[in-house]
N, C-alpha and C positions, 0 to 999 in steps of 0.2 A: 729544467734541473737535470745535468749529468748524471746519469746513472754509472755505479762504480759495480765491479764485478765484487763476489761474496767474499772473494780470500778478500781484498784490500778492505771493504768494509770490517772483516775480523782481524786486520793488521792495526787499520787505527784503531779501533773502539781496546783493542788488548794494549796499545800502546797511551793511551787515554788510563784507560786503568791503570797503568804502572804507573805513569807520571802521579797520578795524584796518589796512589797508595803510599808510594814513595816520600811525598811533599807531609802525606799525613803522618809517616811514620818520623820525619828527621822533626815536625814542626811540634810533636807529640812528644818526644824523648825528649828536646831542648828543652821544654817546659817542665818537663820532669826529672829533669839533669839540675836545671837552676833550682826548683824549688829545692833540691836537696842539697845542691852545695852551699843555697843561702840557709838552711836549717840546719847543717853543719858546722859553716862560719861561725853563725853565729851563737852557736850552741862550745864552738873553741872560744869566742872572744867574751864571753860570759863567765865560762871556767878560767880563763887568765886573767880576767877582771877580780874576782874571786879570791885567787891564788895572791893576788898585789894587796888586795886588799885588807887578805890575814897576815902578808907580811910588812905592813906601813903601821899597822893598827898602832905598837907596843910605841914605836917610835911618835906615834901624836899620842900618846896619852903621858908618855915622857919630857914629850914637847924635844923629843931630840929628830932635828929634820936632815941633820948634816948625811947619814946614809941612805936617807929616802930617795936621795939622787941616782946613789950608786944601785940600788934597786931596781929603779924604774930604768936606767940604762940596762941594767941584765935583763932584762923581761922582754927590752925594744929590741933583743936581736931575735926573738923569737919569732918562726916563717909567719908573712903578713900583718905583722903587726908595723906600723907604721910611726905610730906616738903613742905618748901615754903621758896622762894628767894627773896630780893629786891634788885636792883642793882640801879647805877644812871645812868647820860647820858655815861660814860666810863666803863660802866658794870663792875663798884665796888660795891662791896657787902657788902650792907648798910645794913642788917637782913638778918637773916636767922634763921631757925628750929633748925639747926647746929652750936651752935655759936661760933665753931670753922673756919667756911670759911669765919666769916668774917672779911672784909679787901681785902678778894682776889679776882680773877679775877671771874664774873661767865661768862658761855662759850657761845658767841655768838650764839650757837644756839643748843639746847637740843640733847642728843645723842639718838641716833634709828631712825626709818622711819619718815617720814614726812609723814600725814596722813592728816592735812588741813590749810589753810592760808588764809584768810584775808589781806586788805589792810595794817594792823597793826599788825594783832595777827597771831599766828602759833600752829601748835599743832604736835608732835611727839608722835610714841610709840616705846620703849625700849627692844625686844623682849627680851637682855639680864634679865632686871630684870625682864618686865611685868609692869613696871611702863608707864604711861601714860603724858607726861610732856607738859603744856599748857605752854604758853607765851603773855605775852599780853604788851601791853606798860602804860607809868602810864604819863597823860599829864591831861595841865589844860587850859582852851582856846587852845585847839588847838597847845599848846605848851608842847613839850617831854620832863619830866624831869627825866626819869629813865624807869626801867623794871621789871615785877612780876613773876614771875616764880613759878607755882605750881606744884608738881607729886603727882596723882593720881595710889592708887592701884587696879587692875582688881581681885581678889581673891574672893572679893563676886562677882562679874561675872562669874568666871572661876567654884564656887563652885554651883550655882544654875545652869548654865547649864548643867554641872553632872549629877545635880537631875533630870532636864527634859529629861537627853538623858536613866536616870537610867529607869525611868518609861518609859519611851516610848518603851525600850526594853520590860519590862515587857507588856504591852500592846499589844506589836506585838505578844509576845509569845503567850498570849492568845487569840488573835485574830486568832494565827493558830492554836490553836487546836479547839477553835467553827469552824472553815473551815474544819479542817477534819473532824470533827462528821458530819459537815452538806455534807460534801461533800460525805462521806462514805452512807449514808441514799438517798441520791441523786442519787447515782451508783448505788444504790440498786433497785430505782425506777426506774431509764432505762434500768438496767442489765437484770431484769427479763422477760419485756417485750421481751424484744432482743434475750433473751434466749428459749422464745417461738417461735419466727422469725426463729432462727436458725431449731428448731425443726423444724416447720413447712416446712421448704426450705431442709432438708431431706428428710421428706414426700414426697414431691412434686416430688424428685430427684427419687426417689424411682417408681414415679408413685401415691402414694396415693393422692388422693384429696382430701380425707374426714379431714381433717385437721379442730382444731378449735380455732382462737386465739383472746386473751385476750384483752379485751381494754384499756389501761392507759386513763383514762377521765383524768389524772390531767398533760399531757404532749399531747398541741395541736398536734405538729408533728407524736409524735407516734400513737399516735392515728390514724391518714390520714395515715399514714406507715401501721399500722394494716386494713387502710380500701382499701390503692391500693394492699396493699398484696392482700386480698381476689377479689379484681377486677382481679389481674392477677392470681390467681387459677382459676379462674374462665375462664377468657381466655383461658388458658393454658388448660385447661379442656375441652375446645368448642374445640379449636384448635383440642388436641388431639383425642376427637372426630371424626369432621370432617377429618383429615386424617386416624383414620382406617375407617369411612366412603367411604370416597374418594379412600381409598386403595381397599378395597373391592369393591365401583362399578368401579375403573375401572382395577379392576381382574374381573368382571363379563363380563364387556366389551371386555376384551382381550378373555372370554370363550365363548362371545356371539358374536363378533363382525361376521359381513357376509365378512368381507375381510378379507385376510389372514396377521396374525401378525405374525414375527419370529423374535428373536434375534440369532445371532451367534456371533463366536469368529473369531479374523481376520485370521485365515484359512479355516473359513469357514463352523467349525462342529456346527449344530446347538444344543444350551442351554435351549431354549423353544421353542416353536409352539403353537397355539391355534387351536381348534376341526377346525375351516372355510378352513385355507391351509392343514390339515388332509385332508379335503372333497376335496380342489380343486386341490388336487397335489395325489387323489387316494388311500390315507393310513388310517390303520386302527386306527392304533396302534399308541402314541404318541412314545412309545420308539421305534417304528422302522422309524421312519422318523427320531428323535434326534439320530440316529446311522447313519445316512445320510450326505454327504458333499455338500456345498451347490453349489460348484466350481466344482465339480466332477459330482453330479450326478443331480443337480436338472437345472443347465442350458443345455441350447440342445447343446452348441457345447461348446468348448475351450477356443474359439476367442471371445466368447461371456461372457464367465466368465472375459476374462481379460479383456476388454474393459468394462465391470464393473468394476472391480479394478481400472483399469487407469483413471474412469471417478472420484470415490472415493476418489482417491488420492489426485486429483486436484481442485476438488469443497467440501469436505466434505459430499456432501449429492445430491440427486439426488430427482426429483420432475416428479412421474407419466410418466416414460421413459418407453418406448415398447422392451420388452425380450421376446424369444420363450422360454420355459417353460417344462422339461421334465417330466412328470406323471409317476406314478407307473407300468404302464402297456406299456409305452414308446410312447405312443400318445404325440403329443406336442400339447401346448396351448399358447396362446399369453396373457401376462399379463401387464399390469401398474404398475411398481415399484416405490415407492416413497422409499426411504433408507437414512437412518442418519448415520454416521462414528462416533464410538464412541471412544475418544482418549484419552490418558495415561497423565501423568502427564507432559513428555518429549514431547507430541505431535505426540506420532504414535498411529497409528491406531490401538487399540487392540479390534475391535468388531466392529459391523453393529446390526441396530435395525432398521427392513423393513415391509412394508404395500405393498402387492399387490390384484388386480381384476383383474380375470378373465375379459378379454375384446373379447375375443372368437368369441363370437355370436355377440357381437356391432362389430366387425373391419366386419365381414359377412354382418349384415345391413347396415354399410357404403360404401361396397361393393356395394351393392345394392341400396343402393340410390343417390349414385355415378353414376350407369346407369341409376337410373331414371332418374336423373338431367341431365345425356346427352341427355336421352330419351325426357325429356320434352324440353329441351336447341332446339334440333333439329326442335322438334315443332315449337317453338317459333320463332326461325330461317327462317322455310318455310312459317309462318305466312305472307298474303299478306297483312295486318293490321300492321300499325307502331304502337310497342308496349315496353313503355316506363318505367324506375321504378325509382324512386329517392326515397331516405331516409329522416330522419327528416332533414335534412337541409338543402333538394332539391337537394342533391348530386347524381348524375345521377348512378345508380347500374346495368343496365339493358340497351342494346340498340341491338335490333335486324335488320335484314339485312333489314327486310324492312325501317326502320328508315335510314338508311344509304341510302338506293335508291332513297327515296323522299327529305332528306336533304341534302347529296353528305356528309357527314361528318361520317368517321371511326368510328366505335367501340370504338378504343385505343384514339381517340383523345376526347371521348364523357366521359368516363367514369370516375367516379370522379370529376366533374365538376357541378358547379352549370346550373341549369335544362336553364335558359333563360339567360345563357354565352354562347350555344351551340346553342340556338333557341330561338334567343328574343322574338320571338312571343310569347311563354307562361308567359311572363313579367306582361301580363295582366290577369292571371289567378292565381296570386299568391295571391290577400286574398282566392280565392278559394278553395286553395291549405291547406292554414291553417284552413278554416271553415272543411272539408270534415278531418281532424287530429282529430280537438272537435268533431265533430261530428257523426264520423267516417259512414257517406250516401256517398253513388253512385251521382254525377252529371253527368247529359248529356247535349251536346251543337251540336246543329247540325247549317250546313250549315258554319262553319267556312274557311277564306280563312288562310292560315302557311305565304303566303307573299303577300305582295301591289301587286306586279305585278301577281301573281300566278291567274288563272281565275279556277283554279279546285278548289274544295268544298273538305270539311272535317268533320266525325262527329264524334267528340272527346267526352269520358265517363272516367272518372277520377273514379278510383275505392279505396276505401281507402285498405292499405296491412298491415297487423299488425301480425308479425310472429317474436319471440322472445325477445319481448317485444320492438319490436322497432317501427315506427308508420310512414309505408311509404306509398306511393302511388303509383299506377299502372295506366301509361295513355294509352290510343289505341284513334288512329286516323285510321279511316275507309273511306279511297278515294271513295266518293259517287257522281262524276262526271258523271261518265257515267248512273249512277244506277237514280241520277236526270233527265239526261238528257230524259232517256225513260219513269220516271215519268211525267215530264213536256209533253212527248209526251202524255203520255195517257190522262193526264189529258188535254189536249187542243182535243186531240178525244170525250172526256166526253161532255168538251164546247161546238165543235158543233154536238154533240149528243142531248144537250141541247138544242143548237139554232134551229138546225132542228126541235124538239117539237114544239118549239113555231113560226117555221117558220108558221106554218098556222093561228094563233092569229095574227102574225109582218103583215102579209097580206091582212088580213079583215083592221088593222089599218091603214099601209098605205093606203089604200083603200076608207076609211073615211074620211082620211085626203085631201086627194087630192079628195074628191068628195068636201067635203068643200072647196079648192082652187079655183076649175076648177068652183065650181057650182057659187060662186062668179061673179068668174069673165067672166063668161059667163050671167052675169044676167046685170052685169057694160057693156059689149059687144053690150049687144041684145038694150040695153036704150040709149048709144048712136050712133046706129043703124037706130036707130027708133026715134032718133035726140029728146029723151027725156031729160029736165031735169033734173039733179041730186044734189039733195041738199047736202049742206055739213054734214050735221048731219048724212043722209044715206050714201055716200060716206066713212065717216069715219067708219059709221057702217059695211061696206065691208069688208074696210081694216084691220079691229080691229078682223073680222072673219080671215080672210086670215093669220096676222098675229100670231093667235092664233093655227090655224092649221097647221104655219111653222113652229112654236116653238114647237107643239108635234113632228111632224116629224122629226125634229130636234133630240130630245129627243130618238125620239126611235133609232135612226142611233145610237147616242151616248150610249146608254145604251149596245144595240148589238154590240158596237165596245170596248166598255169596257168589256163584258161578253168573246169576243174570241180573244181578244190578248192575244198573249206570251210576259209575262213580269217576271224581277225578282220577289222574293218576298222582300218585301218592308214592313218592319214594323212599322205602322206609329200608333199615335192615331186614332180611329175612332169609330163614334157614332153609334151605334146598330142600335139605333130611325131611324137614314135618311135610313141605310140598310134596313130596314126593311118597311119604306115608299118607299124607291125605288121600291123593289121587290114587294112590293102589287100594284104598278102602271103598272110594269110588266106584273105581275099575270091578272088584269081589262083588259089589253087591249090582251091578248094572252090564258090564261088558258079557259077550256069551261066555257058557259054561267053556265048550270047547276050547279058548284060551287060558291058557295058564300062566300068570302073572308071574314075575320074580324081578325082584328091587338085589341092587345092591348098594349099598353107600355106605358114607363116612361114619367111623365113629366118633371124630366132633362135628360140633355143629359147623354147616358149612354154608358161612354168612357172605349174602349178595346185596349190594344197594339197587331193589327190585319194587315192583307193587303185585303185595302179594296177588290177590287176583288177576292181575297180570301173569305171574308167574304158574299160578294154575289153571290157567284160561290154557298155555301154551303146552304144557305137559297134556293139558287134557284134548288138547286136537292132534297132539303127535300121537296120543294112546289110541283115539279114537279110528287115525289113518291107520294106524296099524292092526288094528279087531279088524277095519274093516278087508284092511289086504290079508287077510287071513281069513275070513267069513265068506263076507257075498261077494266077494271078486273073484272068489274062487267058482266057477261056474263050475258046473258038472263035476267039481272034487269035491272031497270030503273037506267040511271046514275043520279049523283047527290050527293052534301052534303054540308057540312059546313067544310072551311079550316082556322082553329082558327091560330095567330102565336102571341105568344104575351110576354110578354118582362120582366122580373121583377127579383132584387135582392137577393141575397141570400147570409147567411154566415154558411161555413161549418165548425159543430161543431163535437166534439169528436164523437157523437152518428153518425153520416153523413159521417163521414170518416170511421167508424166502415164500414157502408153497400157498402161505396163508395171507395175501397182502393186506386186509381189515384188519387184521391181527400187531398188536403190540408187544413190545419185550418186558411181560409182566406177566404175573402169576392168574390164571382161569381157573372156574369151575368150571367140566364138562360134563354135562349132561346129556348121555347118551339113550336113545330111547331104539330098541331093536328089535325087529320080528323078522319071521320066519315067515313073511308071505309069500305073494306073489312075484315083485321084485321091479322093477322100474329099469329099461334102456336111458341112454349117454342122454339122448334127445327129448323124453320125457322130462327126465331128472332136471333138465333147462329150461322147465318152463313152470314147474310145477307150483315156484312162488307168484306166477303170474296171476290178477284179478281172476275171477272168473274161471281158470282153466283147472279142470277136474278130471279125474283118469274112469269117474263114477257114472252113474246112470242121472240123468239130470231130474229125478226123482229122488236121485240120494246125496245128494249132493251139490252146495250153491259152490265150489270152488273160493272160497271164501276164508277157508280153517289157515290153511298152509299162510298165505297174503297176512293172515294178523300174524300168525306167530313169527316171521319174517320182519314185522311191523315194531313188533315189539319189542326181541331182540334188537333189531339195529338202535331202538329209544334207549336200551340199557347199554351203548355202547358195546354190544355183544355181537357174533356176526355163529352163523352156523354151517355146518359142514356136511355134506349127504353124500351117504356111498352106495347103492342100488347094482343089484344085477340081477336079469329076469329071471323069475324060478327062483331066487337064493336069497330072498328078502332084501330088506333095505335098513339101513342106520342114520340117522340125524343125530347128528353130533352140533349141542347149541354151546357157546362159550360165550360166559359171563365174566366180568371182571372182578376177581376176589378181595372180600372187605377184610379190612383187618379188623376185627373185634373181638374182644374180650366176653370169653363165655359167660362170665361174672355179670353181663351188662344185660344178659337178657332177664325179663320181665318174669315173676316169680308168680307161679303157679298161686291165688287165692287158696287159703287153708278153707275147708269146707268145715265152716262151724254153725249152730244153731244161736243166735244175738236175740233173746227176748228184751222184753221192755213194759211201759205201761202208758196209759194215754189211748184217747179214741179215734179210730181212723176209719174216714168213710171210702167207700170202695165204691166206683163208679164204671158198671159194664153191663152191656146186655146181654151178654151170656149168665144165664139164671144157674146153671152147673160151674162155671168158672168161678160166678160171685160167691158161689156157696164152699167151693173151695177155697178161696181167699178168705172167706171167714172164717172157715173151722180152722184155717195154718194161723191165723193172727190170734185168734182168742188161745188157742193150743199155746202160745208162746207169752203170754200177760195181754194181751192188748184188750181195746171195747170196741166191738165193729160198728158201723153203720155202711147198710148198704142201698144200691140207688139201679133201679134196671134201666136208665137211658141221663144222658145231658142235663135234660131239663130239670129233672124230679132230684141231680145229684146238687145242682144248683141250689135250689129252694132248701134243699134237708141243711146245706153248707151257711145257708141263711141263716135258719132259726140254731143250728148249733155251735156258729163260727167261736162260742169261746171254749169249749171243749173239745173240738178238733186239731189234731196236732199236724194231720197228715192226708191228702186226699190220693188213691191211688186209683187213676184217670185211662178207662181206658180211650182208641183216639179214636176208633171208626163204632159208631152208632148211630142209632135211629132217632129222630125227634131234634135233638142235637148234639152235633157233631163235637167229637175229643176238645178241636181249636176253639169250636164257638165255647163251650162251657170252662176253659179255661180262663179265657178271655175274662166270663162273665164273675168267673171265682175272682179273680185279680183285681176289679173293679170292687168288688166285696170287702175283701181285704190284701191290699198291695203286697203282705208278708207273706199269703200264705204256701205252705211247703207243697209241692205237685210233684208226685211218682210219675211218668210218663209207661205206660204200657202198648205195646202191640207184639204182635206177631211179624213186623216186618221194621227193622231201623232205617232201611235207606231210603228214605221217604221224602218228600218234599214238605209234605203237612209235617211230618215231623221235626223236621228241620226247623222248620218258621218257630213253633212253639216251644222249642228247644233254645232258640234265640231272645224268644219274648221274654225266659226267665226261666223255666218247667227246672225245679232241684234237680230232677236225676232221670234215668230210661230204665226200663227193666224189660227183656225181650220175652216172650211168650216161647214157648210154655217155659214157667218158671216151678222152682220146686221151695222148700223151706227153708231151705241154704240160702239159695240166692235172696229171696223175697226177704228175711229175716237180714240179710246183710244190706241190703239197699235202704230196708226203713231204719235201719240201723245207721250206718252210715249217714244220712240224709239228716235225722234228725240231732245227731252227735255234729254234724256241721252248720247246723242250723247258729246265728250271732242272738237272736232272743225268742227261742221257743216258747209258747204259748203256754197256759199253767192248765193242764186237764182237769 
């Protein structure tokens, strides 16, 4: 098919267009010319039909026809009227144009087409002649006396629309030739543009971009055409750019890269190499490696080439697979192949295009740390610490043998498991879990027990483990059972290490005490002896002594029987202030005179989460170092000094923490304890918390004091501070971490009131003076005594009285039988009955058990009328169905 250039294709298609706009404009108005000259027509030959037919009417109803003629002649010269007919009611023809037909028949209805009709009137046209023949009726009221008949000629119709179809020809004609001129001038203005487009897309094809093209301003489109044109040269130019860019680095990369890149052909001869498999496969030379087969000589065995192939075959492409490696020199090497199968059009394999490393030296170090990881594995294994590892999601990763011996729970069954599905106990340690992730700090927790029932200790240190970017934790639980138990020994050897010091203070005071007893009431003796009276005001002033001097006594059994019990630790609130009043009451009535005591402290209470005996244990070995570096250290001086202890808050700030690294950014007590003794060197001072190590005469001293309060300190999270210089005393400075608590919340002093009652209660002791005092206090207050001097005989009387007994108050250490056995044996008697527990000592084991077995209540020895009167009080107000005395 000829191809036409773009002006001639817009020459014809615009001269196409004309001809038929043209053809539809003259074929359209002809049609619209005739319908209206035939609407015209015959809208004139209607109205002169009409016109004839009101002026014949007068003349047939007169029946005079003679100027009907003369009528229808004036009418016939009127333009296109051709003839005219009158006929009567039997369509005889009464005038006519012709005045030959008249007389004869006219023809009921005009020949040619019927074109319109009316109720009356009709119209035909004549195709034969061309003639147009109206019809109309000729009446008068309503009344028909004949018919008119006119033919009209269409010739001036026929000959004017000629003339409009002649010009309308002409008209088109020159309408197409201004179409072509303007059309050809048109094609000119697009063509040329176009014809730089083309140029320029040669250019382009060619590689040149220097290309420069034209703008048509008077053709919007081309214009945006001429401006995305130079967008996409422009592209096209970046483009090609960027790919010899891109081609070239990564040709550079293929010459630089440190792994080895090769293409071959699918048997194997290689096509390229890059200098990195040159170095890693031995060769110098590129052309003596690409003379190399890659199946033949570069894998170490046979089996090994084809099981490459067969792997190629079946997946296309291989990712980082381990192949031995044959070298120049025929050393083998272990590589990582990653390899792409490059395939034909049909789908076979015509080439391979592969990356390998040298992994040599790493499968050597995984080698190696393969045995370390058994090496440490083993470790960890003989570890007598259960040592734990869970991952971010507590997914247990880690369970060594001793884990398994203290929980019974395998290896296999532990591993991958959430950490407290395996060991609910750590259930409770799971926000901890997540602070020690943020935070990534060490926590330690001692003294934990793994189960309710388990009585062994545990001291777990949660270490955060963060190794390949994953954020887990390492736990170890450290069985310090035993390792407590010999602490609690020594520390209760320290105790009455302790108490032995002040054994000789405790004895001058009881001493005092009971001279003030005795002196009493040897004075109340000798007066009425001497059958003196004794007034009540002095009387009471005896007893007000006596009683004063029972209650120190008192006090000191109690203080010394709090300082040497073995008891858990027990961490409660506790107020520094009373500790620190206790021990300087301590101090006044046991340290030498030559010391002079002086406290200072808070005036609110200054509450620590401590055990208290704990917390007095350690005042009272710091008090104690310090008498004595003031006393018998002092050789050949006068003893003597001032033992400051005194009380006050603190908050540790960044600069305190700096000097102080145990130390946290949070509010301390400190407790300062300060003498004036002899004073401790740099070198001393560093050792002085060590077991064993004492500055004393090994008569005075187990080295022992300093090691617990060190001990105990670090348990309350507290750490301490010591400032010494010889000659110029010494300071220990201990810091506790401050509670916050509400003065409101401590425990409210018992009001000291007298609670009488009624009801018989047997009193079971073998002190014959103690039972006699418990009688006179009970019957004094309503009660009915019964009393018993041992176990056995408190049994039998409990027998024959058990329904008038309300109350037995039991002492626990006697003769015949023992406190437990005759409670036992009461119980068995009656399973209700109410038991006082009495001794002189609470922290007891015997007392314990029978304290468990059921016993109502304790009441400590020596007791007075308060307490005694409040306990049976108490006791039997709680009782759910007391007995009816």
């Amino acid at each position: 098919m000829v191809s036409l250039r773009i002006r001639t294709h817009l020459i014809l298609v615009l001269s196409v267009v004309a001809f038929f706009l043209t053809a539809a404009f003259i074929i359209l108005y002809s049609q619209q010319y005739r319908q209206h000259a035939m609407s015209s027509l015959t809208q004139y030959g209607l109205a002169v039909a009409k016109d004839i037919s009101l002026s014949v009417a007068d003349h047939i109803l007169t029946e005079n026809y003679g100027p009907m003629q003369n009528i229808v002649q004036e009418f016939s010269r009127l333009p296109n009227i051709t003839s005219i007919e009158i006929s009567d009611l039997n369509w005889t023809m009464l005038a006519a144009t012709d005045i030959d037909r008249l007389g004869t028949m006219m023809a009921h209805e005009a020949p040619g087409v019927h074109l319109w009709q009316d109720r009356v009137s009709c119209v035909h046209l004549d195709e034969t002649t061309g003639l147009l023949a109206v019809t109309v009726p000729i009446q008068m009221d309503e009344t028909l006396m004949g018919h008119a008949r006119l033919f009209l000629s269409r010739a001036e119709m026929v000959a004017h629309l000629s003339s409009v179809q002649y010009k309308g020809l002409l008209t088109g004609l020159f309408f197409w030739l201004v179409t072509v001129v303007v059309g050809y001038f048109a094609a000119l203005l697009l063509t040329r543009p176009m014809q730089g487009f083309v140029r320029a897309a040669e250019n382009i094809s060619q590689g040149n971009f220097n290309v420069n093209l034209s703008s048509s301003h008077l053709v919007l489109e081309l214009d945006r055409f001429s401006q995305a044109l130079m967008v996409m040269v422009q592209a096209i130019e970046a483009r090609e750019t960027a790919l010899r860019t891109s081609e070239e680095k990564f040709r550079n990369l293929f010459e630089r890269a440190q792994e080895g890149v090769f293409v071959c052909d699918a048997q194997g001869n290689f096509t390229n190499v890059n200098p990195a498999l040159l170095a890693k496969l031995g060769y110098e030379r590129r052309e003596e490696l690409l003379a190399r087969n890659l199946f033949r000589d570069i894998f170490s065995s046979p089996d090994s080439a084809a099981r490459f192939q067969a792997r190629m075959r079946q997946q296309g492409m291989l990712k980082a697979n381990e192949f031995l490696f044959r070298r120049r020199d025929g050393a083998e090497i272990v590589v990582s192949l990653s390899c792409h199968a490059v395939a034909d059009e049909k789908g076979e394999v015509c080439g391979y295009e592969g990356l390998l490393r040298d992994i040599t030296s790493q499968k050597h170090a995984a080698e190696d740390v393969a045995r370390m990881r058994n090496y440490l594995n083993n470790i960890i294994e003989s570890m007598p610490s259960m040592l734990i590892a869970v991952d971010e999601e507590s997914k247990i990763t880690q369970w060594n043998s001793a884990a398994f011996q203290i929980t019974g729970i395998p290896s296999a069954e532990a591993m991958g498991k959430k950490l407290w599905d395996v060991v609910p106990f750590f259930i409770r340690f799971s926000d901890q879990l997540g602070q020690i992730r943020e935070q990534r700090r060490t926590i330690k927790l001692h003294r934990e027990q793994l189960a309710g029932e388990d009585e062994r200790r545990y001291n777990l240190t949660f270490f955060p483990l963060v190794a390949n970017g994953t954020q887990g934790i390492a736990i170890r639980l450290d069985d310090i059972t035993e390792l407590e138990m010999k602490e609690n020994q020594l520390r209760q050897a320290q105790k009455m290490e302790s108490i032995g010091t002040l054994a000789g203070g405790l004895a001058h005071d009881f001493n005092n005490v009971l001279g003030v007893i005795l002196g009493n009431l040897s004075l109340i003796q000798f007066r009425l002896e001497h059958q003196e009276h004794i007034q009540e005001g002095q009387l009471r002033e005896y007893t007000e002594r006596m009683s004063a001097a029972g209650n120190r006594a008192a006090d000191l059994v109690r203080q010394l029987l709090t300082l040497s019990r073995t008891q858990e630790f027990n961490l409660v609130p506790v107020d520094l202030t009373l500790s620190v009043k206790h021990i300087k009451k301590i101090g006044e009535n046991t340290f030498d005179r030559s010391v002079r005591i002086v406290t200072r402290t808070a005036e609110a209470p200054a509450y620590v989460l401590a055990d208290p005996t704990q917390i007095e244990q350690v005042l009272l070995n710091l008090c104690i170092n310090a008498v004595h570096a003031m006393t018998i250290m002092r050789e050949g001086a006068p003893w003597g000094g001032t033992l400051t202890v005194s009380l006050e808050q603190t908050v540790a700030d960044e600069i305190f923490c700096k000097y102080h690294p145990e130390a946290r950014e949070i509010p301390y007590w400190r407790l300062s304890v300060n003498d004036t003794g002899v004073g401790m060197d740099t070198r001393t001072v560093s050792k002085i918390f060590d077991p064993f190590f004492s500055t004393k005469e090994k008569s005075k001293g187990s080295g022992l004091g300093l090691t617990m309060v060190y001990s105990i300190v670090q348990q309350l999270d507290g750490f301490i501070d010591v400032y010494s210089e010889p000659g110029h005393g010494s300071t220990f400075n201990v810091y506790i971490p401050l509670l916050d608590r509400d003065i409101g919340q401590a425990a409210a002093t018992p009001e000291k009131k007298i609670q009488g009652g009624e009801g018989c209660i047997l009193v079971i002791d073998d002190d014959a003076i103690l039972c006699k005092t418990a009688r006179s206090i009970l019957e004094s207050i309503g009660y009915t005594v019964l009393v018993a001097e041992n176990g056995k005989e408190g049994v039998e009387m409990y027998r024959k009285n058990r329904d008038c007994v309300v109350l037995v108050l039991l002492d626990m250490i006697m003769p015949v039988m023992s406190g437990r056995e005759a409670y036992i044996a009461l119980k068995e008697i009656n399973p209700e009955v109410r038991v006082v527990l009495s001794s002189g000592f609470r922290q007891d084991a015997r007392m314990d058990e029978v304290m468990a077995l059921g016993a109502s209540a304790f009441l400590q020895k020596p007791y007075t009328i308060e307490n005694l009167s409040r306990v049976i009080r108490e006791t039997l107000d709680g009782a759910q169905n007391p007995p009816v005395s």
